[in-house]
PDB file of N, CA, C and O in Angstrom:
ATOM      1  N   UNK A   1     178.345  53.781 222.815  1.00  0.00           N
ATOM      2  CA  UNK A   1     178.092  53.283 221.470  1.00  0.00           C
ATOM      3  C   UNK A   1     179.414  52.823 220.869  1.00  0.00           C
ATOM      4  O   UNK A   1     180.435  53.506 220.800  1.00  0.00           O
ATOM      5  N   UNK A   2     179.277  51.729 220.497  1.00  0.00           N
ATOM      6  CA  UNK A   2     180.980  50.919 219.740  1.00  0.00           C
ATOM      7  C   UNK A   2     180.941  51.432 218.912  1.00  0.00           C
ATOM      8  O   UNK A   2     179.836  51.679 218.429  1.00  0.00           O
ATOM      9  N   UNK A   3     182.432  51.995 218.121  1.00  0.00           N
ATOM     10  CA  UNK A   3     182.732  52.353 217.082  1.00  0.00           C
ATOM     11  C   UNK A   3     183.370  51.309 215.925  1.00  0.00           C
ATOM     12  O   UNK A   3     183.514  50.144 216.296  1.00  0.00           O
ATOM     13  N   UNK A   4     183.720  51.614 214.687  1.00  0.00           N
ATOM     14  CA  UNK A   4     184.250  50.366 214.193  1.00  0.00           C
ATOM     15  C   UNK A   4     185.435  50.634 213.415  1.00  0.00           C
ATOM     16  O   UNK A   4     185.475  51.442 212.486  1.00  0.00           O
ATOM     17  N   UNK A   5     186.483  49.869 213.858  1.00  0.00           N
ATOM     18  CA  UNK A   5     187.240  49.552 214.361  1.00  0.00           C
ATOM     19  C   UNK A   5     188.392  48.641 214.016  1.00  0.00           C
ATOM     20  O   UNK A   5     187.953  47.589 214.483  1.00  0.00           O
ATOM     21  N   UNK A   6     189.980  48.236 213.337  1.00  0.00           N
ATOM     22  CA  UNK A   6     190.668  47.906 213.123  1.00  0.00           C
ATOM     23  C   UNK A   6     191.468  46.527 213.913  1.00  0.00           C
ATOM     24  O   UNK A   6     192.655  46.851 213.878  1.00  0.00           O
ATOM     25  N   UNK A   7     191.380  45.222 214.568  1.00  0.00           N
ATOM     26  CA  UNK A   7     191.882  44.602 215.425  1.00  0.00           C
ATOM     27  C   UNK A   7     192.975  43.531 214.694  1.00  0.00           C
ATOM     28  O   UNK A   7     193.069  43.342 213.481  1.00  0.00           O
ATOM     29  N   UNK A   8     193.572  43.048 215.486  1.00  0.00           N
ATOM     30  CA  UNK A   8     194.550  41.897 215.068  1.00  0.00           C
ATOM     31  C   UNK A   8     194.439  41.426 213.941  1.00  0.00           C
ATOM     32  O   UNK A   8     195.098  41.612 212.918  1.00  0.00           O
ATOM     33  N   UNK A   9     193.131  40.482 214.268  1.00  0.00           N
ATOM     34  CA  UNK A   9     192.391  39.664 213.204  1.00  0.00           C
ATOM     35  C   UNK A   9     191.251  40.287 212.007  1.00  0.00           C
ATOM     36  O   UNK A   9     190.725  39.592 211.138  1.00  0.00           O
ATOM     37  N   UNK A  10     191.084  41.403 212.160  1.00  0.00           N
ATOM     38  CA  UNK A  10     190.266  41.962 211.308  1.00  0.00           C
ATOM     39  C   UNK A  10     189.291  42.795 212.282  1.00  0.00           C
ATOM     40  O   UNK A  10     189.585  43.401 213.312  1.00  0.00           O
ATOM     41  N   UNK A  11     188.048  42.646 211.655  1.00  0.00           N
ATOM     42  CA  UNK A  11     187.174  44.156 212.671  1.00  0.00           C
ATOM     43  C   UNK A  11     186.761  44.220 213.924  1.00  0.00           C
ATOM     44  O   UNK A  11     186.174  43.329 214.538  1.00  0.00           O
ATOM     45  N   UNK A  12     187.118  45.452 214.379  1.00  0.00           N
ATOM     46  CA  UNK A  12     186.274  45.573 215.767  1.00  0.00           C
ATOM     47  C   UNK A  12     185.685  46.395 216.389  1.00  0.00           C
ATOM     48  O   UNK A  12     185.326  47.216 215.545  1.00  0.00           O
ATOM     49  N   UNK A  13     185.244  46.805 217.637  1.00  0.00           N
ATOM     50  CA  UNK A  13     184.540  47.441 218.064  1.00  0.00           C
ATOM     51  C   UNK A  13     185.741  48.146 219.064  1.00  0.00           C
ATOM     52  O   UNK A  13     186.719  47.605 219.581  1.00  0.00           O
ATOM     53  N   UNK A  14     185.224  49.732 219.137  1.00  0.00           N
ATOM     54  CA  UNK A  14     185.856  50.448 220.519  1.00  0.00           C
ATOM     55  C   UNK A  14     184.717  50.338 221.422  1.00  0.00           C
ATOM     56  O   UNK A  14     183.541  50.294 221.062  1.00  0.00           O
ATOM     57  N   UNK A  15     185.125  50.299 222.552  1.00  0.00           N
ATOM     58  CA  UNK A  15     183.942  50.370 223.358  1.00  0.00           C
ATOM     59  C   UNK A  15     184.339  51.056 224.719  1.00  0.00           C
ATOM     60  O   UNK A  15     185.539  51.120 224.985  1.00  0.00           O
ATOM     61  N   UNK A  16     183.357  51.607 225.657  1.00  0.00           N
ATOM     62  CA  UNK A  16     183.943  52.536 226.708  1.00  0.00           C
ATOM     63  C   UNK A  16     184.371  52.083 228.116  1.00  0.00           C
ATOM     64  O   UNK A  16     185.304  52.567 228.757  1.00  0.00           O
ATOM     65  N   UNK A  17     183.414  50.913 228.572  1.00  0.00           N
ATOM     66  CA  UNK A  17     183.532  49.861 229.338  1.00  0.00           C
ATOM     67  C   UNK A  17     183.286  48.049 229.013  1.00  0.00           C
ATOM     68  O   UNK A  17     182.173  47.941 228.497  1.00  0.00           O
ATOM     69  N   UNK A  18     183.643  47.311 229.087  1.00  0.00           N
ATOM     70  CA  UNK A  18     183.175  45.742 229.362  1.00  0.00           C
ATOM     71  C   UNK A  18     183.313  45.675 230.717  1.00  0.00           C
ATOM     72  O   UNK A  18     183.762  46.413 231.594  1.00  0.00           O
ATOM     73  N   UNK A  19     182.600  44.150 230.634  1.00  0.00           N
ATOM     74  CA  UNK A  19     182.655  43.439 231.902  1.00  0.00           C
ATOM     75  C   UNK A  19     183.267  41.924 231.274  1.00  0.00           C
ATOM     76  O   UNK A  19     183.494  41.569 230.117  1.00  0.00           O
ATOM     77  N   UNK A  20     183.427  41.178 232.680  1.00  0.00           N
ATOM     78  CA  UNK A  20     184.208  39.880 232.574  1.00  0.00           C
ATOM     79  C   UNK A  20     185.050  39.849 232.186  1.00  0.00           C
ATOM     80  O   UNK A  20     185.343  38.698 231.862  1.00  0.00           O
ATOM     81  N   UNK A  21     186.168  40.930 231.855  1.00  0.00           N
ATOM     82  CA  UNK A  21     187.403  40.562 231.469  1.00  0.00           C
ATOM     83  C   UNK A  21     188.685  40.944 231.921  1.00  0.00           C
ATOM     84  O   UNK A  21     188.736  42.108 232.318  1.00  0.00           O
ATOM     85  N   UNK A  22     189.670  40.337 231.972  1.00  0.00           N
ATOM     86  CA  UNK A  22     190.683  40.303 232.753  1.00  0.00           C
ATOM     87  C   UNK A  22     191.784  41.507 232.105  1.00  0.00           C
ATOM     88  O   UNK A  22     191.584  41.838 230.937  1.00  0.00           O
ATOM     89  N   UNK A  23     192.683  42.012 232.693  1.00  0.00           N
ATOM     90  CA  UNK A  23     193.856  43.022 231.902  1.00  0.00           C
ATOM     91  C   UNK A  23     195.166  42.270 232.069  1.00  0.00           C
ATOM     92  O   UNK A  23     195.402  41.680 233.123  1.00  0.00           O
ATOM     93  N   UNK A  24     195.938  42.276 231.152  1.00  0.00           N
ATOM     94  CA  UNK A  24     197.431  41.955 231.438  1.00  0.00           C
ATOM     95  C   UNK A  24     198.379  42.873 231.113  1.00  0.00           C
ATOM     96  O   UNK A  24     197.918  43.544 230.189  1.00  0.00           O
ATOM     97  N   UNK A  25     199.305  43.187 231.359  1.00  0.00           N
ATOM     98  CA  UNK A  25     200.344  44.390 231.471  1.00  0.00           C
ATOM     99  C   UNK A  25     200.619  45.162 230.297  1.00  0.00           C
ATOM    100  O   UNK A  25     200.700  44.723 229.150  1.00  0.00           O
ATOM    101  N   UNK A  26     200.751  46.318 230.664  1.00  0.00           N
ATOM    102  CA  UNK A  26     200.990  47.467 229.409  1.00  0.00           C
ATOM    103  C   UNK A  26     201.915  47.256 228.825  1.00  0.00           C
ATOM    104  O   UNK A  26     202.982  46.986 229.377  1.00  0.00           O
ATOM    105  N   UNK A  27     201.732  47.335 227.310  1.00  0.00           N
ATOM    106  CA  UNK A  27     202.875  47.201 226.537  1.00  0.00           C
ATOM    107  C   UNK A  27     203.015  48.681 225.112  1.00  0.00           C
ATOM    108  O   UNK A  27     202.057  49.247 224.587  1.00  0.00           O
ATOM    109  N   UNK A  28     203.860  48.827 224.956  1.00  0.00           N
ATOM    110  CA  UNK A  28     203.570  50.048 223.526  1.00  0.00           C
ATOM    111  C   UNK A  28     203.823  49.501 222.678  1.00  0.00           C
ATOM    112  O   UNK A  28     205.012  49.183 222.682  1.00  0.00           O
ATOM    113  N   UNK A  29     203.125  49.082 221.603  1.00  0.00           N
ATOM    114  CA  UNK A  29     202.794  48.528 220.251  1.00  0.00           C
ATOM    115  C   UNK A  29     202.689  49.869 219.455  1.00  0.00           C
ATOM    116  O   UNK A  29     202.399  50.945 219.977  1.00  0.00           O
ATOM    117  N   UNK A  30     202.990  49.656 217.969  1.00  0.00           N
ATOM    118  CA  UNK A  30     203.125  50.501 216.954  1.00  0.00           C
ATOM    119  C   UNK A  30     201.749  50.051 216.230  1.00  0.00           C
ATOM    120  O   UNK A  30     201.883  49.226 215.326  1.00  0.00           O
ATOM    121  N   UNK A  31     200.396  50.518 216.535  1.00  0.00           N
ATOM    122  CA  UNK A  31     199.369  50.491 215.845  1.00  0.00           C
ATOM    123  C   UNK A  31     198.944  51.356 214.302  1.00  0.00           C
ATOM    124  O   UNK A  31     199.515  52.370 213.898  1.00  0.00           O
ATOM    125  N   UNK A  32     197.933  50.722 213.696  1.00  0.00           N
ATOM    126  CA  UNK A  32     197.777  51.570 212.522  1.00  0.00           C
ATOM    127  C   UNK A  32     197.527  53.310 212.380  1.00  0.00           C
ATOM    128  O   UNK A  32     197.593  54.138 211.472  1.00  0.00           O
ATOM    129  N   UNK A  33     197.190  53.308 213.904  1.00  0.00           N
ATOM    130  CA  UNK A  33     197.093  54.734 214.338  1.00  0.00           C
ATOM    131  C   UNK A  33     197.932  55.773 215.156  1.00  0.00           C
ATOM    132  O   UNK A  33     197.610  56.846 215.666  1.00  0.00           O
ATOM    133  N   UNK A  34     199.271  55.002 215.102  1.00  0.00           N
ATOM    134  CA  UNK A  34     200.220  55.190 215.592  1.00  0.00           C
ATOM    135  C   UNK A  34     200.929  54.704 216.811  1.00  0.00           C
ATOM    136  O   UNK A  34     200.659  53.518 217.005  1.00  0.00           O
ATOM    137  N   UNK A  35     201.917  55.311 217.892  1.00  0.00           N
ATOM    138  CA  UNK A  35     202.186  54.588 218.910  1.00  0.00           C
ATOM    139  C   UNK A  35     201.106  54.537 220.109  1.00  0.00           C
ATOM    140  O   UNK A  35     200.443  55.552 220.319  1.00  0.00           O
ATOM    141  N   UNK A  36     200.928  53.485 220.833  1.00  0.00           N
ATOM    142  CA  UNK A  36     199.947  53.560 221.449  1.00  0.00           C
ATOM    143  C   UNK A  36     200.740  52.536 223.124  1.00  0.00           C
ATOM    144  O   UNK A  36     201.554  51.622 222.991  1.00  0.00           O
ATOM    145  N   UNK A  37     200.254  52.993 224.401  1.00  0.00           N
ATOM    146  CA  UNK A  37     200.540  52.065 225.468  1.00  0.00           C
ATOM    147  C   UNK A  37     199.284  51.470 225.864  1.00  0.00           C
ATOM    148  O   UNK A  37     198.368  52.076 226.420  1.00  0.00           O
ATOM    149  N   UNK A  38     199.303  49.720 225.406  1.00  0.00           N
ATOM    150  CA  UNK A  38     197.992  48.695 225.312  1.00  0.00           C
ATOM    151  C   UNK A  38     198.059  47.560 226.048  1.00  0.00           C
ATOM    152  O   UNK A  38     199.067  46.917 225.757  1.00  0.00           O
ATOM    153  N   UNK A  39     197.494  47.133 226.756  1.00  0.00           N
ATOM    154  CA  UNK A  39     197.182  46.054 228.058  1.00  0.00           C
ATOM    155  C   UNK A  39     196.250  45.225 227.114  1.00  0.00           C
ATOM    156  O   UNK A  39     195.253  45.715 226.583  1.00  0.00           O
ATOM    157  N   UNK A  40     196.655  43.932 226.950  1.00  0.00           N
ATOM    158  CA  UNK A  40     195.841  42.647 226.390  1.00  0.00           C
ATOM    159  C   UNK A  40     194.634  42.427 227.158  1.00  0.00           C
ATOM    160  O   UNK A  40     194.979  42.468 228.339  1.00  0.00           O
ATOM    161  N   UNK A  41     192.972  42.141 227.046  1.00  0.00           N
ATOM    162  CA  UNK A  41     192.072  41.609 227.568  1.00  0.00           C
ATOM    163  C   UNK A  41     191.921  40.781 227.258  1.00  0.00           C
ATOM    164  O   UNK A  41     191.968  40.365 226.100  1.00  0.00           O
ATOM    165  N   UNK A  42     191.553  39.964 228.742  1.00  0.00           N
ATOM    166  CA  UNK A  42     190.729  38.114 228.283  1.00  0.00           C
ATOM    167  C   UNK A  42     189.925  37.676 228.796  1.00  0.00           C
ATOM    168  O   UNK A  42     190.162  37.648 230.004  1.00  0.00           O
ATOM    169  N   UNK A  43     188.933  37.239 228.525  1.00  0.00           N
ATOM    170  CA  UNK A  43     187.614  36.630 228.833  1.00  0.00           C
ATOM    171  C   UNK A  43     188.274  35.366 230.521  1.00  0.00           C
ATOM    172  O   UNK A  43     188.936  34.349 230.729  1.00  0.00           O
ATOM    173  N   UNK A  44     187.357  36.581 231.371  1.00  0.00           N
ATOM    174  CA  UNK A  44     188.037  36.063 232.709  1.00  0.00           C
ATOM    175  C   UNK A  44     187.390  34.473 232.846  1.00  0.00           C
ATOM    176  O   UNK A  44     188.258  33.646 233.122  1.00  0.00           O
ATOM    177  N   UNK A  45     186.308  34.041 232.730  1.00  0.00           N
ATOM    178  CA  UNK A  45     186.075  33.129 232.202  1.00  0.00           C
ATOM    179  C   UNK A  45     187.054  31.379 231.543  1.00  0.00           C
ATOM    180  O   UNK A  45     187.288  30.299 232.084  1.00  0.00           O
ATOM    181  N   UNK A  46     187.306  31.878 230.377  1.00  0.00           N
ATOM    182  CA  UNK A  46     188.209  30.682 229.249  1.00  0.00           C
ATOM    183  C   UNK A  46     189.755  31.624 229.145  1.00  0.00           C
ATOM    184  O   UNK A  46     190.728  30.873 229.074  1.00  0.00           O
ATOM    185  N   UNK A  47     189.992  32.647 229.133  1.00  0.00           N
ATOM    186  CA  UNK A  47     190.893  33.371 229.311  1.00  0.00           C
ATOM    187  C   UNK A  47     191.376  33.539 227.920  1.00  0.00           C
ATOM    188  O   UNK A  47     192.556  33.283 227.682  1.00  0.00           O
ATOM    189  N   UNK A  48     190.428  34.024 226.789  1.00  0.00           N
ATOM    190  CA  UNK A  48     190.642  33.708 225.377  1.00  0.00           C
ATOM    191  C   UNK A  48     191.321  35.210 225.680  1.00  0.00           C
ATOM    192  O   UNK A  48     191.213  35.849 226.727  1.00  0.00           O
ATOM    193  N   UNK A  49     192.086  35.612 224.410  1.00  0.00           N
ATOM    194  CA  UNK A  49     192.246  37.035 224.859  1.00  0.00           C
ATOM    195  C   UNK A  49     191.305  37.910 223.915  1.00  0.00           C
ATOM    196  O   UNK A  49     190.976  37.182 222.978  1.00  0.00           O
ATOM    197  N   UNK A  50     190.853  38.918 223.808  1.00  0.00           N
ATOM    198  CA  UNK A  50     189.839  39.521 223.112  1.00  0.00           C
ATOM    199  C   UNK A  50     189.605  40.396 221.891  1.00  0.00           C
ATOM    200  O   UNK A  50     188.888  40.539 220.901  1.00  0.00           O
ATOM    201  N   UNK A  51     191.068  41.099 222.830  1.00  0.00           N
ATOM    202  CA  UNK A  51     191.470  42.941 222.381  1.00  0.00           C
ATOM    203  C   UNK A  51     192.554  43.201 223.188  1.00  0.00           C
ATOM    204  O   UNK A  51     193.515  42.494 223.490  1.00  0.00           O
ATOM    205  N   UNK A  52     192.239  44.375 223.504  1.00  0.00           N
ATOM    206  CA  UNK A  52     193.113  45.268 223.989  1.00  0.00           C
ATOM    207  C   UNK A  52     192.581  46.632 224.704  1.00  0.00           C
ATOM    208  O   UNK A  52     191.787  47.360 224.108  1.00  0.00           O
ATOM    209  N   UNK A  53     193.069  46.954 226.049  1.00  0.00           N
ATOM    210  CA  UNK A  53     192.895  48.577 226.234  1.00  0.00           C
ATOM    211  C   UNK A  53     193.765  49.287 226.184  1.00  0.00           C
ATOM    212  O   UNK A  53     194.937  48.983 226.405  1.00  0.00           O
ATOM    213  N   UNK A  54     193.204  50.734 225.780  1.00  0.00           N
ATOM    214  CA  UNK A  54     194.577  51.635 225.215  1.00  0.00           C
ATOM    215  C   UNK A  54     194.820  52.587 227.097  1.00  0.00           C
ATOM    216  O   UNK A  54     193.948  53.061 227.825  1.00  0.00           O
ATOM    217  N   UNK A  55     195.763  52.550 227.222  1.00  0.00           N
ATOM    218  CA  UNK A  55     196.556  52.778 227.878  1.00  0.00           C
ATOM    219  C   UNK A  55     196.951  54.453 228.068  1.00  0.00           C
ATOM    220  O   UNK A  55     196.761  55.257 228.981  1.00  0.00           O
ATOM    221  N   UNK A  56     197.452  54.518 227.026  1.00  0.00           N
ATOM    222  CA  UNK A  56     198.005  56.044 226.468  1.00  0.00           C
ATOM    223  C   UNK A  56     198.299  55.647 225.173  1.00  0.00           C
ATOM    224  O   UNK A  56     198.873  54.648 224.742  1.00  0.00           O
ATOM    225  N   UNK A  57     197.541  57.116 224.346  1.00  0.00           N
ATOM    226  CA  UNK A  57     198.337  57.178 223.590  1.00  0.00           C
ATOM    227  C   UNK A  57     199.119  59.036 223.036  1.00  0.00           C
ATOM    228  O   UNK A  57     198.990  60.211 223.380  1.00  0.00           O
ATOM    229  N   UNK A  58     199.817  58.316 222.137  1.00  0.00           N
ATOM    230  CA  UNK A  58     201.195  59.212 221.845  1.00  0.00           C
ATOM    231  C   UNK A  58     201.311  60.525 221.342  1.00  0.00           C
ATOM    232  O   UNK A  58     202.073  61.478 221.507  1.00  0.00           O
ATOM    233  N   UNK A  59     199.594  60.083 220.199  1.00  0.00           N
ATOM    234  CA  UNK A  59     199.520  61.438 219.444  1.00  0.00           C
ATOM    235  C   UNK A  59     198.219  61.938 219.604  1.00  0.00           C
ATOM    236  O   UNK A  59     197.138  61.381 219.406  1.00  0.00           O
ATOM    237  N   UNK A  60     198.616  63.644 220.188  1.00  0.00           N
ATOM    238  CA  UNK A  60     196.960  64.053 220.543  1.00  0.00           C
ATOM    239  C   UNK A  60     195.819  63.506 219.804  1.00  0.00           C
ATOM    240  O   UNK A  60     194.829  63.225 220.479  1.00  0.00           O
ATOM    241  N   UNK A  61     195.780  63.317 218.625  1.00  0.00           N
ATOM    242  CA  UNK A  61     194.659  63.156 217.759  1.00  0.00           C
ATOM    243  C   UNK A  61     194.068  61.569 218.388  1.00  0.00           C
ATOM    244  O   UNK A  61     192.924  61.190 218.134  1.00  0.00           O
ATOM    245  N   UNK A  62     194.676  61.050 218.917  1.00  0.00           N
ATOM    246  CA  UNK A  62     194.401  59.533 219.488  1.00  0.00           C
ATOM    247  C   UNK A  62     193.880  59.498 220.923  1.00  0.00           C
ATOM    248  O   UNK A  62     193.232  58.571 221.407  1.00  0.00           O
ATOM    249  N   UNK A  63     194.314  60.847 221.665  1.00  0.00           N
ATOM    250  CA  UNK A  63     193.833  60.627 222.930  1.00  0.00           C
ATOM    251  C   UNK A  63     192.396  60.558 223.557  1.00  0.00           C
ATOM    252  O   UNK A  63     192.076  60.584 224.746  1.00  0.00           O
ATOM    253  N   UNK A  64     191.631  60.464 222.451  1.00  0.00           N
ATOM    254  CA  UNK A  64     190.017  59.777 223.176  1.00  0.00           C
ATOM    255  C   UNK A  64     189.967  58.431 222.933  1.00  0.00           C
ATOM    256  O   UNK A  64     188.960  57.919 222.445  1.00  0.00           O
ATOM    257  N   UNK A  65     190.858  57.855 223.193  1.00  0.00           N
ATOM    258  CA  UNK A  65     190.823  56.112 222.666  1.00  0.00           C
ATOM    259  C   UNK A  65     191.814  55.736 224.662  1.00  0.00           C
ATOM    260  O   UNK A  65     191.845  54.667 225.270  1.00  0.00           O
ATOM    261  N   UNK A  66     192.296  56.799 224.989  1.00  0.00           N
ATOM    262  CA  UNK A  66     192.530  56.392 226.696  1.00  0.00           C
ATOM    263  C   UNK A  66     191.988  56.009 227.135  1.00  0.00           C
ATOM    264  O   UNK A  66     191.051  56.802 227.217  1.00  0.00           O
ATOM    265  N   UNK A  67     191.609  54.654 227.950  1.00  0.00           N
ATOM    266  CA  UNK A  67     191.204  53.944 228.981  1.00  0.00           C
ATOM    267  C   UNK A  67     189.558  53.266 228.331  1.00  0.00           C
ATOM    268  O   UNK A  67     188.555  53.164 229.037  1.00  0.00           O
ATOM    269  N   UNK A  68     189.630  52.884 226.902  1.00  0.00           N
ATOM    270  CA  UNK A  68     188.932  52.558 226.041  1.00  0.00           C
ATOM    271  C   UNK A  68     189.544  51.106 225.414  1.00  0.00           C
ATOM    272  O   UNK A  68     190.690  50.927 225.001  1.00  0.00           O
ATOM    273  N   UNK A  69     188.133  49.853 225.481  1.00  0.00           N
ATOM    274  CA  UNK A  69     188.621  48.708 224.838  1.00  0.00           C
ATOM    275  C   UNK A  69     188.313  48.155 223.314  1.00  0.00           C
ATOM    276  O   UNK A  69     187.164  48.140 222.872  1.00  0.00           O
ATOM    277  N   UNK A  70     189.243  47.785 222.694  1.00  0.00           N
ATOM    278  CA  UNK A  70     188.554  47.336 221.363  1.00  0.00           C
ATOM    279  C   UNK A  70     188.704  45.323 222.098  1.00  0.00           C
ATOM    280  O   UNK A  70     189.351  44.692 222.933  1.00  0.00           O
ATOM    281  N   UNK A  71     187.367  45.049 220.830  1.00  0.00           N
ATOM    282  CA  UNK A  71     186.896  43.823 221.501  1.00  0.00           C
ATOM    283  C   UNK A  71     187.267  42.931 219.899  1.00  0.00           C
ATOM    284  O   UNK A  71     187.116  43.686 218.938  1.00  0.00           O
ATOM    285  N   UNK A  72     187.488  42.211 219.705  1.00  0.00           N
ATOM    286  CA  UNK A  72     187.288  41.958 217.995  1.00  0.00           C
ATOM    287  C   UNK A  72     186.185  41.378 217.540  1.00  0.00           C
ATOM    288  O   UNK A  72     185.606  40.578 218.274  1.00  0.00           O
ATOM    289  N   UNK A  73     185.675  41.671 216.225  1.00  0.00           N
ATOM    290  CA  UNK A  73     184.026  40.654 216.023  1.00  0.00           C
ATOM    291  C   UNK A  73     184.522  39.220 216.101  1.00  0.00           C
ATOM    292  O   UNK A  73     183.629  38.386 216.248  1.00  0.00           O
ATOM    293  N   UNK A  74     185.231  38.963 216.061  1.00  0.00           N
ATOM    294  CA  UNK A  74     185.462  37.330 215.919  1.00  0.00           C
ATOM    295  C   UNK A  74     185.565  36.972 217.127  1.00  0.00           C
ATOM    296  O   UNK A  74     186.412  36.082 217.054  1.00  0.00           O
ATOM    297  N   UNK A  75     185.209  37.084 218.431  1.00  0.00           N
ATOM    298  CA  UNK A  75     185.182  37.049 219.570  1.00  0.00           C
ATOM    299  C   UNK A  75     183.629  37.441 220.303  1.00  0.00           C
ATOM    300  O   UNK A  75     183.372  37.217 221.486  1.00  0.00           O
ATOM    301  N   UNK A  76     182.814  37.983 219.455  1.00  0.00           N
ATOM    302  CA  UNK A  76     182.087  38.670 220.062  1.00  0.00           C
ATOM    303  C   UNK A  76     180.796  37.591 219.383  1.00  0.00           C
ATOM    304  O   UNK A  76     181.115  37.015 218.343  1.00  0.00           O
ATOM    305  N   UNK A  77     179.514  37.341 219.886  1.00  0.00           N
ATOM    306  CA  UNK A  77     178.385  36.088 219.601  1.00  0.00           C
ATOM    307  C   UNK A  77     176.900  37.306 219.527  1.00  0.00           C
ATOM    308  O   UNK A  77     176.126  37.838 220.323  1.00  0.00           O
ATOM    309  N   UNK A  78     177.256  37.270 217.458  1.00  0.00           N
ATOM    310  CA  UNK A  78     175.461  37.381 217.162  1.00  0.00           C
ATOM    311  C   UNK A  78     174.552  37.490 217.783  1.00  0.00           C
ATOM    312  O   UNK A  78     174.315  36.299 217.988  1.00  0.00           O
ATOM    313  N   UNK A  79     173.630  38.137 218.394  1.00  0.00           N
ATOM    314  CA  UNK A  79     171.961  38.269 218.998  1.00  0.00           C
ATOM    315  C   UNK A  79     171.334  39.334 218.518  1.00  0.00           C
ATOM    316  O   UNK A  79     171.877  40.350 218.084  1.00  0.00           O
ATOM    317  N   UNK A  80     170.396  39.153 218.576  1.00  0.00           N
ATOM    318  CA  UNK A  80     169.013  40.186 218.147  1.00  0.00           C
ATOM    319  C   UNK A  80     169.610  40.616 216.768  1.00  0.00           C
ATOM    320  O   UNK A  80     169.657  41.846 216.753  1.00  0.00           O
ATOM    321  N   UNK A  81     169.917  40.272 216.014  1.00  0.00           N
ATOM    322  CA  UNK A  81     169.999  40.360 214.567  1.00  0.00           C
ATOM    323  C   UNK A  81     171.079  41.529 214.135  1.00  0.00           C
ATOM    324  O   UNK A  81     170.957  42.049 213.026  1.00  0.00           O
ATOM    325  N   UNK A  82     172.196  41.958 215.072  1.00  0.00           N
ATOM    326  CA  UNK A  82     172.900  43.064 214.820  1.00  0.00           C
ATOM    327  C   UNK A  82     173.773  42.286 214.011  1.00  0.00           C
ATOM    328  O   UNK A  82     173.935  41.066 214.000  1.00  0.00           O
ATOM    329  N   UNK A  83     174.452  43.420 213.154  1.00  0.00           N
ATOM    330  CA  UNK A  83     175.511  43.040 212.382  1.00  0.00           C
ATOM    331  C   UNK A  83     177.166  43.496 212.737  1.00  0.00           C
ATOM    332  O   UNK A  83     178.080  43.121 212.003  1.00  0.00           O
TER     333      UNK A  83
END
């Protein structure tokens, strides 16, 4: 079940697995939730990039977000009437 969620561009989803998308190399970014080690995803496809998976992160309170992707809504296409 996606949770919701803080991204680049505004909101997003955590989610536990996707498909079709590509990883590019870990980096540690200073997120709103603190330090975190995050690999860029991209639509293997057009190679848009998406999100991000968290990697590791720094502070126990964060560590159920390991090996977890946020996707952003502005990336993601409306069906069956969800919001």
């Amino acid at each position: 079940v996606p949770q919701s969620f803080q991204g680049s561009h505004g909101r997003a989803y955590l989610f536990n697995s996707v498909v079709n998308v590509g990883c590019g190399p870990a980096e540690q970014r200073l997120l709103l939730t603190g330090l975190h080690s995050v690999a860029d995803i991209f639509c293997q496809s057009c190679k848009t990039t998406l999100g991000w998976k968290y990697e590791q992160a720094f502070e126990s309170s964060q560590k159920y977000k390991e090996g977890k992707f946020i996707i952003e809504m502005s990336h993601m296409v409306k069906e069956n009437g969800w919001d």
